[in-house]
Residue frames relative to the residue before (quaternion, step in Angstrom):
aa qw qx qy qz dx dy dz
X 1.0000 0.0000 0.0000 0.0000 0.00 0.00 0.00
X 0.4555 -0.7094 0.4486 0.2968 3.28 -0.87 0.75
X 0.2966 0.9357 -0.1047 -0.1595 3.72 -0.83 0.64
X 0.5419 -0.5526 0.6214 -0.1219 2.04 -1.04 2.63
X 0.8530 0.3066 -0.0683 0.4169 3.25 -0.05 -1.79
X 0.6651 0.5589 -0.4187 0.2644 3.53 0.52 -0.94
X 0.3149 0.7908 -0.4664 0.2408 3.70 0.81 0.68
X 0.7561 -0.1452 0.0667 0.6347 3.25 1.02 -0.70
X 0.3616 -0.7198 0.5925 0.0056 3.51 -0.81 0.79
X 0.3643 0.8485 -0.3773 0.0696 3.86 -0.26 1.22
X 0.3662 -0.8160 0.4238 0.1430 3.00 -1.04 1.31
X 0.2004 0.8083 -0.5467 -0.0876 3.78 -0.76 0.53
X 0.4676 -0.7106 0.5047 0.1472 3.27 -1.55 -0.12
X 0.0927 -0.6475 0.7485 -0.1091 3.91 -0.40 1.40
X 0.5742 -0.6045 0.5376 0.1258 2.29 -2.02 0.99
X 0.6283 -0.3528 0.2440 0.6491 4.16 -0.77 0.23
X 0.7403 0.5306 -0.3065 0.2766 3.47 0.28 -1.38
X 0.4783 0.5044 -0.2644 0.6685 4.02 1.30 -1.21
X 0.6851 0.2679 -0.4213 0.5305 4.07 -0.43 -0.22
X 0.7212 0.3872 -0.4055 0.4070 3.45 -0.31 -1.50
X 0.6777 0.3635 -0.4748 0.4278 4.04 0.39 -0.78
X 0.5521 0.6659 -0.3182 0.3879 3.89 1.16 -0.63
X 0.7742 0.3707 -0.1988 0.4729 3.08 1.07 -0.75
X 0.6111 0.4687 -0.4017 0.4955 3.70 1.07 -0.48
X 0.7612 0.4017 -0.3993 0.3159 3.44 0.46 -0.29
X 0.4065 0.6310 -0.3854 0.5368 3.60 1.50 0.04
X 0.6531 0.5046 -0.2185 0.5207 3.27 0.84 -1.04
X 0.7394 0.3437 -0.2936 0.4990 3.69 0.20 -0.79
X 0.7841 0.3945 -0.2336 0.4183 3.58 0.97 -0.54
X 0.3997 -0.8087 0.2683 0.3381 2.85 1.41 -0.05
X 0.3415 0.8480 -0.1544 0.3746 3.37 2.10 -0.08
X 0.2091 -0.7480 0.5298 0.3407 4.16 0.40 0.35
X 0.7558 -0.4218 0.3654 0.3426 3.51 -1.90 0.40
X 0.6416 0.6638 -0.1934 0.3321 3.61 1.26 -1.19
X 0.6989 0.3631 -0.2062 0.5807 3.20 1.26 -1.11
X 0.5624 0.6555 -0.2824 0.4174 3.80 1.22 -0.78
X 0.7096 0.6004 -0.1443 0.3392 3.38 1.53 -0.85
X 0.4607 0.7521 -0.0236 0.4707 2.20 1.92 -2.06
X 0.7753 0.3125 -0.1865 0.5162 3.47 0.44 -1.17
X 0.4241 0.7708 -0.3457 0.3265 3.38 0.96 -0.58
X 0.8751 0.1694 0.0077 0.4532 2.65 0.95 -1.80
X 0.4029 0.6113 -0.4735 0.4897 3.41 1.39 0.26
X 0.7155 0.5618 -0.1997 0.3641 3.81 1.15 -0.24
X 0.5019 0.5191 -0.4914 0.4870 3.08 1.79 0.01
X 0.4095 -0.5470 0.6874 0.2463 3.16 -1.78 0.55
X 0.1041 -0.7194 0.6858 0.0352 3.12 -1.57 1.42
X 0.7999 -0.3172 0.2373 0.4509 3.35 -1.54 0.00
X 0.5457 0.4285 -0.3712 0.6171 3.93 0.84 -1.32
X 0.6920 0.2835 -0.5024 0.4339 4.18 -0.58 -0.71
X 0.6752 0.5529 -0.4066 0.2702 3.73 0.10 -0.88
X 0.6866 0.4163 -0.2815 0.5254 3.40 1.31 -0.84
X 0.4968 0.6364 -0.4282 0.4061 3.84 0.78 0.06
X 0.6831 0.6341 -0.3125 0.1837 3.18 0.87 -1.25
């Protein structure tokens, strides 16, 4: 494994409806779930971003 990544390793669970919407947009974008997530979460605003602002 390359590691870059091998920091942390996570598993979750979505319901049929949270995949299937997971999966059509991977699909239309042509993008995997990993990087789609990834950004996800680089986009939450935490306490440090909140106090930059």
């Amino acid at each position: 494994m390359n590691k870059k990544w091998a920091a942390k390793r996570l598993t979750i669970n979505l319901t049929s409806s949270e995949a299937e919407k997971l999966e059509k947009y991977c699909s239309t974008t042509g993008r995997p779930a990993t990087d789609v997530i990834r950004e996800l979460i680089r986009s939450l605003r935490t306490e440090e971003t909140q106090n930059t602002d």
